[in-house]
N, C-alpha and C positions, 0 to 999 in steps of 0.2 A: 504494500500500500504506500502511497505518495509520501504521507502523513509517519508514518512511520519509518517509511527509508531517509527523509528528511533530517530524524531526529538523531536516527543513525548515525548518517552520516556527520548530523553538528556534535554530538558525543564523539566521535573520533576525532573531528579538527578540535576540540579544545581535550581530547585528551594528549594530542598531538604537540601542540601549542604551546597551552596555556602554561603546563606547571613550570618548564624550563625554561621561561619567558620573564624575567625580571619587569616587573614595571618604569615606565620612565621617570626619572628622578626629575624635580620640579626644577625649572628652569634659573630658579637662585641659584642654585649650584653654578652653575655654564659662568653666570653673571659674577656670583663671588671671585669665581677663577680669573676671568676676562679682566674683575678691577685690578687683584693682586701682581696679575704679568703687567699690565698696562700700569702699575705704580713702579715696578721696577726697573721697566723701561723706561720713567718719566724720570727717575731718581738716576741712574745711570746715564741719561740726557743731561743731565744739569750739571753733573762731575763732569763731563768732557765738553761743557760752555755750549753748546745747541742753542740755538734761538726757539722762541715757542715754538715755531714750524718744526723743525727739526724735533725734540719733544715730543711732539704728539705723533709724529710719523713714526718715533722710533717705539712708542710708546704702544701703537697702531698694532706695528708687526710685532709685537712683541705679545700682544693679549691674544691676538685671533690667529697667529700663523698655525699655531699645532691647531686650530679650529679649521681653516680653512683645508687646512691637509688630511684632516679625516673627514669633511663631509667632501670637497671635492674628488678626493683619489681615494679613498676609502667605500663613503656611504653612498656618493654618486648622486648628492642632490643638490642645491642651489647654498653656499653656504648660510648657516643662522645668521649671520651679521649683515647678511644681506635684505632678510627679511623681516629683521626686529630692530628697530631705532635703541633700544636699550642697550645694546653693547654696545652703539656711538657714544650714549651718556654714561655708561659707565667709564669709558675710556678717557672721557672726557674728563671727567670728574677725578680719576687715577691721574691725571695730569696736573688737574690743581690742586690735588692733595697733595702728588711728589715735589711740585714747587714749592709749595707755601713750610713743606715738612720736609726739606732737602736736610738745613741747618742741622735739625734735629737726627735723621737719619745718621748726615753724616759723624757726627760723635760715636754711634756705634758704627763698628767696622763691620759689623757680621749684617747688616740691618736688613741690605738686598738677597743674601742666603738664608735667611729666617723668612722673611716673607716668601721668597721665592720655595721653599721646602713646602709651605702652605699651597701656593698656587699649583705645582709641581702635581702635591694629592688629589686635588680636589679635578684638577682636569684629568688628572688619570684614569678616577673613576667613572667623571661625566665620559670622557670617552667609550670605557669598555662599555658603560650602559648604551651609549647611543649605536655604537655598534652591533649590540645584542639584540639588541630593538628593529635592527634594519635587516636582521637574519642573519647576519656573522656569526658564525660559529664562535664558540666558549673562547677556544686555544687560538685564534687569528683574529678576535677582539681584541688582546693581551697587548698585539701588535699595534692595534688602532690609540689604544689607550696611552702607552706610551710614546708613540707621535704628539698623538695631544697635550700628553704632560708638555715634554721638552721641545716640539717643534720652534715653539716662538722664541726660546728659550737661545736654541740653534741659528733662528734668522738674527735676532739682536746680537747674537757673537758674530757673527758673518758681517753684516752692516757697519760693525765698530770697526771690523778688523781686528778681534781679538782669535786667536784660535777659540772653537767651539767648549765648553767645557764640557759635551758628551763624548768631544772623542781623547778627554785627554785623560789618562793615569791620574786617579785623586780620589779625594772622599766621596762615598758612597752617591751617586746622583741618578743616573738610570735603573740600577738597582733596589735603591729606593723607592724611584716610582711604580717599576716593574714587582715587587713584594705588594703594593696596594692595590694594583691592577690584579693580582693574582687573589688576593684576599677577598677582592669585594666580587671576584669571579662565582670562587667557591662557596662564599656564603650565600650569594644572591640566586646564583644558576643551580648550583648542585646540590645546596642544603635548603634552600627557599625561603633566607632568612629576607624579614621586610627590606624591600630595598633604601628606604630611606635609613634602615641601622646599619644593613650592611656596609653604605655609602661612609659612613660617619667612623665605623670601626678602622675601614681600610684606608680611610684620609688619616687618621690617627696614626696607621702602622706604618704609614709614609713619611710623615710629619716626626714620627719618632726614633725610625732607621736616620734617617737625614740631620737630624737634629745630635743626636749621638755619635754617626760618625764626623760631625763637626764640631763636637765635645772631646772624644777622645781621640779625634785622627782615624778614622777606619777609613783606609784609601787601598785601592785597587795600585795593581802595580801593572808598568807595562811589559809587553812580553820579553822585547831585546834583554833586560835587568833579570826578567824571571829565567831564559832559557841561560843566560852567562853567569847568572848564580848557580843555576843547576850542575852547567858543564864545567866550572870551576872548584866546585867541591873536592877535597880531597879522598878519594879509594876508602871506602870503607874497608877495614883489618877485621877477620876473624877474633873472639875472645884468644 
């Protein structure tokens, strides 16, 4: 019967679906993240003398590039900043917060790696979620996620002319973000915990790897050092 192959068939798509299907996280998230890179790149603008223009551009690419790299080459649709004026005013506003709070920032030395440890989490997660959402598998979300952490992250080093600090030997920074990405996977997709806790646990285990390895120094080493340490060792002796 119609009525019944119907109900069928809607009982299999949401048995299909639904339970491995994390909910979409409310779009403060996207925003919180978008103001904290765009403060960092405002503050970063101001240390190398940039004029307001200069400021906001770098400020710009710095909020929404790991955005525009996972909806455009990732999720495959028109980026969010393109369709919501609110990331303009957030960016905006991360502009004359970084100005007016440069003075203060710059007294503390660490100011743009704490905030950025913050922003780092919270887009990691906003990614894997928007990715999971758009049918990306669990394990090549992870991938999305971490684009989104660090992309903007990557163009603002590029733009300065500074080498990237993803690709350089140091404290914990992709890793960190890729441990939140992986947390808020498993709790959200494979355990089904609420995705709004899950979001918030694995911003914390970012925020807290990141923050620790730049408490005690936990820094990756580069390969050249790891294989010339290795090959330099002296012959281990029988007792």
């Amino acid at each position: 019967m119609p009525g019944v192959r119907l109900a069928t068939l809607s009982w299999k798509a949401e048995r299909d679906i639904v339970p491995g299907i994390p909910f979409l996280l409310p779009i403060e998230f996207d925003l919180a993240a978008t103001f904290l890179m765009a403060l960092t790149g405002a503050w970063l603008a101001t240390r190398r003398g940039y004029d307001l223009v200069g400021a906001f551009m770098l400020a710009f690419v710095t909020a929404v590039g790991g955005g525009l790299m996972r909806d455009a080459i990732f999720i495959k649709q028109i980026p969010l900043v393109m369709q919501d004026a609110r990331y303009l005013w957030a960016v905006t506003a991360a502009v004359v917060m970084g100005i007016l709070s440069f003075r203060v920032a710059e007294r503390f030395e660490k100011s743009i790696a704490y905030v950025d440890a913050l922003a780092i989490g919270v887009y990691g997660v906003v990614g894997a979620n928007k990715a999971m959402i758009a049918g990306i598998a669990p394990v090549p979300a992870l991938l999305v996620g971490i684009c989104n952490a660090v992309g903007g992250g990557l163009l603002r080093d590029v733009l300065v002319r500074e080498e990237p600090l993803v690709f350089k030997p140091g404290q914990l920074y992709v890793l960190a973000a890729l441990a939140g990405c992986v947390a808020f996977v498993v709790l959200s997709y494979y355990y089904g915990v609420d995705t709004n806790y899950a979001a918030w646990m694995s911003i914390a285990v970012t925020v807290a790897l990141r923050l620790l390895a730049i408490r005690f120094n936990w820094s990756t080493r580069s390969l050249r050092d790891w294989w010339k340490q290795r090959h330099d060792e002296p012959p281990r002796t029988g007792a």
